[in-house]
C-alpha positions as CSV (number, residue, x, y, z in Angstrom):
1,X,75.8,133.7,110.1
2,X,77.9,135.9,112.2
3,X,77.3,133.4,115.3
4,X,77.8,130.4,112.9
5,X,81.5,131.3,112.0
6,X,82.3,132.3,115.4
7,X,81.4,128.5,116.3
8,X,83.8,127.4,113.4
9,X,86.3,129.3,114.7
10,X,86.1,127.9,118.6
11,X,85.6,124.4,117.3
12,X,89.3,123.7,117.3
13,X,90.2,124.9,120.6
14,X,87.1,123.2,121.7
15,X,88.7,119.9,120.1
16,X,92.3,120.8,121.7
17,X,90.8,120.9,125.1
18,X,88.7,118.1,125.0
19,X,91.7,115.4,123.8
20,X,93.8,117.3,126.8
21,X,91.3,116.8,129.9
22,X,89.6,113.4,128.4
23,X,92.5,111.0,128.6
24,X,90.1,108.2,129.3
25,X,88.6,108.3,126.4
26,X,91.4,108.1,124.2
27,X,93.3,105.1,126.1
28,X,96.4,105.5,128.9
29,X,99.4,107.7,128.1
30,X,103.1,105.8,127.4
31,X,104.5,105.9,130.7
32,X,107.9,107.7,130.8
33,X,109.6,104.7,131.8
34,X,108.4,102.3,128.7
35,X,111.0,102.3,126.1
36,X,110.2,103.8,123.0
37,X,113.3,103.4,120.7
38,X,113.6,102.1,116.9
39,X,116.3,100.7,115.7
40,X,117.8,102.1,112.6
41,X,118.0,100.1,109.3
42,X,119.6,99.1,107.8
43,X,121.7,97.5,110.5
44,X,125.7,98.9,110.7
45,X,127.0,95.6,110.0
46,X,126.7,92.7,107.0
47,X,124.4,90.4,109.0
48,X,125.2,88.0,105.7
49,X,122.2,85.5,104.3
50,X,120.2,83.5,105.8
51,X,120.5,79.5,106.0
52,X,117.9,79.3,103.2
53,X,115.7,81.5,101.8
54,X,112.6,82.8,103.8
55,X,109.4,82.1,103.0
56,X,108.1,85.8,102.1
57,X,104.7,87.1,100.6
58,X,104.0,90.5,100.2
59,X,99.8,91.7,100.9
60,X,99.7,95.2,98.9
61,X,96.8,97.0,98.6
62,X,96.3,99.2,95.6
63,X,93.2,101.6,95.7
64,X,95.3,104.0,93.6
65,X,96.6,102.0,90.5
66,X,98.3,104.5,89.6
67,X,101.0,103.8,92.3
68,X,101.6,100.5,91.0
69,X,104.9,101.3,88.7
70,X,105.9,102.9,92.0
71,X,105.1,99.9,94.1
72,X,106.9,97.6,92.0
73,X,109.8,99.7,91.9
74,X,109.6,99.8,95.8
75,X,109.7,95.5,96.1
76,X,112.3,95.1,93.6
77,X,114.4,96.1,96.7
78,X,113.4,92.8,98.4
79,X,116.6,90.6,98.2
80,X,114.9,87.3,97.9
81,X,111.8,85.6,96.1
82,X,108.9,86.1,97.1
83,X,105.0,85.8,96.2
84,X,103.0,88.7,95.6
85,X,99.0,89.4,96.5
86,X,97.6,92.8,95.2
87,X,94.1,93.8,96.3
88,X,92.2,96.4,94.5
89,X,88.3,97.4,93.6
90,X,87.7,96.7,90.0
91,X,88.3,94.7,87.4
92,X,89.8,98.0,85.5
93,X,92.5,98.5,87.8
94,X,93.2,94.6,88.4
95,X,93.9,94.7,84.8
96,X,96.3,97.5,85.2
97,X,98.0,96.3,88.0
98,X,98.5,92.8,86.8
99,X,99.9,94.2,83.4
100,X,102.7,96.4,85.9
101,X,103.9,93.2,87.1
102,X,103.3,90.7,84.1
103,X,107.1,89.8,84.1
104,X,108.2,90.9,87.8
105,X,109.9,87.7,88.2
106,X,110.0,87.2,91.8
107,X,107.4,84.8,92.3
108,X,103.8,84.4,91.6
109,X,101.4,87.7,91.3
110,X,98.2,87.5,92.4
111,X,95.5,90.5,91.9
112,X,92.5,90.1,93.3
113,X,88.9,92.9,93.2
114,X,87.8,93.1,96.7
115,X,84.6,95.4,97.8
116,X,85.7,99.0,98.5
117,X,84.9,98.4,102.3
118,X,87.8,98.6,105.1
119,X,90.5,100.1,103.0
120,X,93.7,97.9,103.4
121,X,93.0,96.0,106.4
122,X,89.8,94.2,104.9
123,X,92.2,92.7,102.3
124,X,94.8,91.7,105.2
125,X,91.9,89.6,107.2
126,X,89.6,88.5,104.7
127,X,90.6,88.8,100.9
128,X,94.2,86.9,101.1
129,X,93.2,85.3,104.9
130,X,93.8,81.8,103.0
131,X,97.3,82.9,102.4
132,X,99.3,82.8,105.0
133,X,100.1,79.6,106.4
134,X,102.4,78.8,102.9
135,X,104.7,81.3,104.3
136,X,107.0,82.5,107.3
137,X,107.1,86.3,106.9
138,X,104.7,88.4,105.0
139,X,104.7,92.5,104.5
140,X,101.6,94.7,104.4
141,X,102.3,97.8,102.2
142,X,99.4,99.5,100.2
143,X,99.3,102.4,98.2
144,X,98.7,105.1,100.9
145,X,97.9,108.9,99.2
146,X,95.9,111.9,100.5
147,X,93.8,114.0,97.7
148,X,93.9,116.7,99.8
149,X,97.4,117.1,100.5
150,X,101.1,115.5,100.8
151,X,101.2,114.1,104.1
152,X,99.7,110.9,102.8
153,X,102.6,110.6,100.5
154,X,105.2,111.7,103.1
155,X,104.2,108.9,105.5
156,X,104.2,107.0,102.7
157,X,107.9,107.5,102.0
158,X,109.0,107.0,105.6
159,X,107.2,103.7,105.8
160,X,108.4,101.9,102.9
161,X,111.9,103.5,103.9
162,X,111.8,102.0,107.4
163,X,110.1,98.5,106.1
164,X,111.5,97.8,102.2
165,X,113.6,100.7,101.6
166,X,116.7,99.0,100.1
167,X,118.0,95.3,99.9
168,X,120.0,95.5,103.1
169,X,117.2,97.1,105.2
170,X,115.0,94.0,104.5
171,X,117.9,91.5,104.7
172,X,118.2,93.2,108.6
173,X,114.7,92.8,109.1
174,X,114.8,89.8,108.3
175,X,118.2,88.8,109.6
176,X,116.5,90.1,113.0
177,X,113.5,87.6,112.7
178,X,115.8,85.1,111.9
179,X,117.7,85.2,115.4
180,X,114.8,86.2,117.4
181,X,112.3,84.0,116.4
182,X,110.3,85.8,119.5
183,X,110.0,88.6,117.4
184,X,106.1,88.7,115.6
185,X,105.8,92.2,113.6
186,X,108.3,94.6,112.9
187,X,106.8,98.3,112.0
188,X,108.5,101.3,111.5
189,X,108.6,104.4,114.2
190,X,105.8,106.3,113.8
191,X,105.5,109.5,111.3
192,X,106.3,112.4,113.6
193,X,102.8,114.3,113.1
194,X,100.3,111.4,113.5
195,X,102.0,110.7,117.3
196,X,99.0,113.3,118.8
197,X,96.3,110.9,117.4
198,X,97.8,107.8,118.5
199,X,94.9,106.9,120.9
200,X,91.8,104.3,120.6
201,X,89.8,107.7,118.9
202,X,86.5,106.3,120.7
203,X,87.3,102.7,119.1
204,X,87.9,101.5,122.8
205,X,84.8,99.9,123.0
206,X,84.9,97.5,120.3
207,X,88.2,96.8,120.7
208,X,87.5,95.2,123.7
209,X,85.0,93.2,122.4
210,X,86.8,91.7,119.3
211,X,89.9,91.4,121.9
212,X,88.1,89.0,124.3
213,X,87.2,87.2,121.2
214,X,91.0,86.8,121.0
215,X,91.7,86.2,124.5
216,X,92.9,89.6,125.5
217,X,91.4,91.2,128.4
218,X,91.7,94.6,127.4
219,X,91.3,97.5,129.9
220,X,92.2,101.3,129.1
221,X,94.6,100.6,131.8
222,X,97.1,99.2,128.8
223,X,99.1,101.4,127.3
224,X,98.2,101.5,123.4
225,X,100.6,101.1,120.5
226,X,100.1,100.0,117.1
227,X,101.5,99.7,113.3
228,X,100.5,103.2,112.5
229,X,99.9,103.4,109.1
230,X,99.3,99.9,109.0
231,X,102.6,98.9,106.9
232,X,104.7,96.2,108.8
233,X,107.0,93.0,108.7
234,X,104.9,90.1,110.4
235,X,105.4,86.9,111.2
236,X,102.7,84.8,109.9
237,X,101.7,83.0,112.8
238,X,101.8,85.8,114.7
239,X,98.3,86.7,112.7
240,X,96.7,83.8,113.6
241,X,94.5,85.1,116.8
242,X,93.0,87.9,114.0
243,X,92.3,85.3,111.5
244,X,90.8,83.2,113.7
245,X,88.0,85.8,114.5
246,X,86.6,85.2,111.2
247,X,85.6,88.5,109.4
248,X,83.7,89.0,106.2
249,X,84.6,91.9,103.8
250,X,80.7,92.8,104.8
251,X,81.6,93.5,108.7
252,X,83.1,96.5,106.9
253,X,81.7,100.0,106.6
254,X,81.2,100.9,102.4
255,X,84.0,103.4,101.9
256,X,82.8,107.0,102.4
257,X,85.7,108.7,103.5
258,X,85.5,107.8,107.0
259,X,88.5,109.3,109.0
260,X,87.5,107.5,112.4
261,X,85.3,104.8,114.4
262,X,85.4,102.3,111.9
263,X,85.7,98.4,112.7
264,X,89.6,99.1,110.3
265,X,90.4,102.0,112.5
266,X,89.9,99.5,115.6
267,X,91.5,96.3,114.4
268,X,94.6,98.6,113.3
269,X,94.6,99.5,117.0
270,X,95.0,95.3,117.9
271,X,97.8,94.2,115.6
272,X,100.0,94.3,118.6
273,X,98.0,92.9,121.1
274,X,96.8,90.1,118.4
275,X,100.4,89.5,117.9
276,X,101.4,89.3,121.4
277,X,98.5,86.9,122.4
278,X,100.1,84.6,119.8
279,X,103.5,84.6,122.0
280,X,104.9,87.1,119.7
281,X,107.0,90.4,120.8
282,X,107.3,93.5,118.6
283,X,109.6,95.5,117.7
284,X,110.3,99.3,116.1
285,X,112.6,100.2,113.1
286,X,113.2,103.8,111.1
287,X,115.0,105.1,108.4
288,X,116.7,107.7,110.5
289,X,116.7,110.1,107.4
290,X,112.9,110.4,107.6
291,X,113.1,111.4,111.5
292,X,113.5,115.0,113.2
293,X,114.6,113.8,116.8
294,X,117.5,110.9,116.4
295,X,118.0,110.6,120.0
296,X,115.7,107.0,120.4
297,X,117.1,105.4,117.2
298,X,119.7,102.9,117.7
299,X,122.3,101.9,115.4
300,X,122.9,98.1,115.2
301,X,126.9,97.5,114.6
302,X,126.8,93.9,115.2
303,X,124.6,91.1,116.5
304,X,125.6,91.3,120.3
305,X,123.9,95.1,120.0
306,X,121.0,93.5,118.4
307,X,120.4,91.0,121.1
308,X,120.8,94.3,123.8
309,X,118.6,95.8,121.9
310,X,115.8,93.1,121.7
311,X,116.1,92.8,125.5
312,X,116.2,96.4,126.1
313,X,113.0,96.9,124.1
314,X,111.0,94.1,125.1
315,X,107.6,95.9,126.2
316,X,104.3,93.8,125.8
317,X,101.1,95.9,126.0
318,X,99.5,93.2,127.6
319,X,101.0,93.1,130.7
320,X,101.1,97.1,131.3
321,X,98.3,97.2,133.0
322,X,99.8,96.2,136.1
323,X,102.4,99.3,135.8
């Protein structure tokens, strides 16, 4: 017993220094010279409405029904109408989530049961994948919690803050996909203490093969970035190559906790390079109140500082490779 915890104890600095000397395995490091910055919303300046409404559905996954009071409170905050699919897995909480939102008012509410499997990313690709191509812009929030402690909740927070945290930061969002129709997702900068896990976690192997099913040549000579979190702003078309690979809710592992090397793990890992394969660029935002280090968020006073920032922060993962 006395060896046994010994082990336990060495096990994390075993972990430590195998993530430090392995790099390979978790996927090329962000080259000092790629631009990392976020820019912070909502924008300095009233980037007024746009020419007619957009047309927005919001994908929300609710494992937790008990969020859903919470969640509606959250898309109240979006300044326009918009159409509304909830996932969730049983008929118990469908019925509790669709009495939440019986007279939300901003457009239809559709709740849907879909099998426990792949968390909030099955939904995205399979339950609603009929959904999109009604609208222009949709955003994928779900009700993200831990059990075990707060962190699920504080990332939470600084998600839905960067992405839907009050009327003007979605009317800069979308203000910004207006004018830069170039522009496929939008996700907020990442939550300070996931940035050491932001690596393919041994995924790197079937990412490559659902990304040559897309088209994408992938080598761990790209540099890797992704919607971590898996809350974003996305053009819908900008979906299409992920769509397009066809995946049934039973590709997906049952739910058992998994923390790791699942087929959702990976395809959270390919949002970006899906995105850009479509002809789509990315782009970061942040609610600089949630962030430590202010130093790479930009404030946006007018539209000219938009379009330098756009240019400035033009990065495709697909081509950096070559650097």
């Amino acid at each position: 017993m006395a060896r046994q915890s010994s082990l336990a104890r060495l096990r994390p600095l075993v972990r430590q220094l195998y993530w430090a000397v392995t790099p390979a395995v978790h996927g090329r490091a962000r080259p000092s010279d790629v631009p990392d910055a976020s820019a912070a919303v909502p924008f300095a300046y009233d980037v007024g409405l746009p020419a007619s409404d957009p047309r927005i559905c919001v994908v929300c996954h609710l494992f937790y029904d008990d969020l859903a009071a919470e969640m509606r409170e959250v898309l109240s905050h979006i300044p326009f109408g918009f159409d509304l699919f909830v996932s969730t897995s049983s008929e118990g909480k469908r019925d509790r989530i669709a009495s939440v939102f019986a007279d939300f008012g901003k457009g239809q509410v559709d709740v849907r049961i879909s099998p426990n499997r792949g968390r909030d990313i099955a939904p995205k690709l399979v339950t609603f994948a009929g959904v999109y191509d009604r609208y222009d812009y949709v955003l994928f929030v779900h009700g993200k919690k831990s059990a075990k402690s707060s962190v699920g909740e504080q990332w939470r927070d600084l998600l839905i803050a960067g992405l839907v945290g009050s009327a003007d930061t979605v009317r800069s969002i979308i203000a910004m996909m207006e004018r830069h129709p170039s522009i496929g997702i939008v996700m907020a900068q990442h939550f300070e203490p996931i940035r050491p896990h932001l690596h393919w976690d041994h995924s790197f192997a079937r990412a490559r093969r659902l990304a040559r099913r897309m088209g994408v040549d992938l080598s761990r000579r790209h540099v890797l970035d992704m919607p971590s979190g898996s809350m974003f702003w996305a053009r819908t078309a900008a979906l299409a190559p992920l769509l397009a690979l066809g995946l049934r809710s039973e590709d997906f592992p049952v739910e058992k906790g998994q923390t790791r090397r699942t087929l959702h793990h990976t395809i959270e890992r390919l949002f970006l390079f899906a995105a850009e394969r479509a002809g789509f660029r990315w782009v970061k935002v942040a609610a600089p109140g949630h962030y430590s280090a202010h130093t790479a968020i930009e404030t946006i006073t007018g539209p000219t500082v938009l379009d330098a920032f756009i240019k400035k922060n033009s990065f495709r993962l697909t081509d950096s490779h070559h650097r």
